[in-house]
C-alpha positions as CSV (number, residue, x, y, z in Angstrom):
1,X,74.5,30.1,-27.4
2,X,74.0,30.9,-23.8
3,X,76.7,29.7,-21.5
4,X,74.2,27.1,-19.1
5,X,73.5,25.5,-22.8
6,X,77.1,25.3,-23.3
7,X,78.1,23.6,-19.6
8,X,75.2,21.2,-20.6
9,X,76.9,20.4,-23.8
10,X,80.2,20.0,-22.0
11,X,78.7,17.8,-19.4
12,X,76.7,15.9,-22.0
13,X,80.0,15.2,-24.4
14,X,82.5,14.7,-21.5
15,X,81.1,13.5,-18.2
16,X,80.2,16.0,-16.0
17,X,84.1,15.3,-13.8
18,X,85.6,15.4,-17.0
19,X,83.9,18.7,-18.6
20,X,84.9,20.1,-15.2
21,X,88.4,19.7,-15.5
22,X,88.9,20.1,-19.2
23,X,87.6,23.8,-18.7
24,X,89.6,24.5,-15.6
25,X,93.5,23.0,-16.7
26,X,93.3,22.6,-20.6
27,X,94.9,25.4,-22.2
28,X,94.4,25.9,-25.8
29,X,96.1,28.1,-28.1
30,X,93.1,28.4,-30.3
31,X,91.9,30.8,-27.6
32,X,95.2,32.5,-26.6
33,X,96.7,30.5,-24.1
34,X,93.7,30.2,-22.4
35,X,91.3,27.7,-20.7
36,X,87.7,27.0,-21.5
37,X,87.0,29.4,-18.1
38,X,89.2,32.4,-18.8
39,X,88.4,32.5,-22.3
40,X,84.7,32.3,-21.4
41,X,85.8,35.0,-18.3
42,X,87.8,37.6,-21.0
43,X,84.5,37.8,-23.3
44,X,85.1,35.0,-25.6
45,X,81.8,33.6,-26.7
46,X,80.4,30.3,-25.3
47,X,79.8,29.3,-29.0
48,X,83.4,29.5,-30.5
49,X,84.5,28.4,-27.1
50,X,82.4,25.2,-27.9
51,X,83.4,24.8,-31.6
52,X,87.2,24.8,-30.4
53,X,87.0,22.1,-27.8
54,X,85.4,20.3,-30.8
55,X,87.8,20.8,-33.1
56,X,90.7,20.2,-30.4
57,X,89.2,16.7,-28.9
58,X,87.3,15.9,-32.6
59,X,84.1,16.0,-31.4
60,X,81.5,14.2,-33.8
61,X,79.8,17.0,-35.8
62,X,76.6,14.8,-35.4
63,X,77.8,16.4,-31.7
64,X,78.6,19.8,-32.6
């Protein structure tokens, strides 16, 4: 997954406002004690980055 499909998939899911702040101020242990953006900035790939904001806010996998 390339990261502009992920920010679509964010902004499609979320709200384009929301998606912004969810990746900016939502820390989640699943990617040590990151947010979406330094977890994306240390290396971590868009993909599992999207599968955990899934799992964490029980995204529909219809959505996934």
């Amino acid at each position: 997954m390339r990261l502009t499909q992920f920010r679509d998939l964010m902004n499609d899911e979320f709200g384009p406002a929301r998606a912004a702040a969810l990746t900016r101020d939502h820390v989640f242990a699943e990617l040590g004690d990151r947010t979406v953006e330094q977890a994306l900035e240390a290396g971590i790939p868009p993909r599992k980055v999207w599968r955990v904001v899934c799992e964490v806010y029980e995204v529909p996998v219809a959505r996934r």
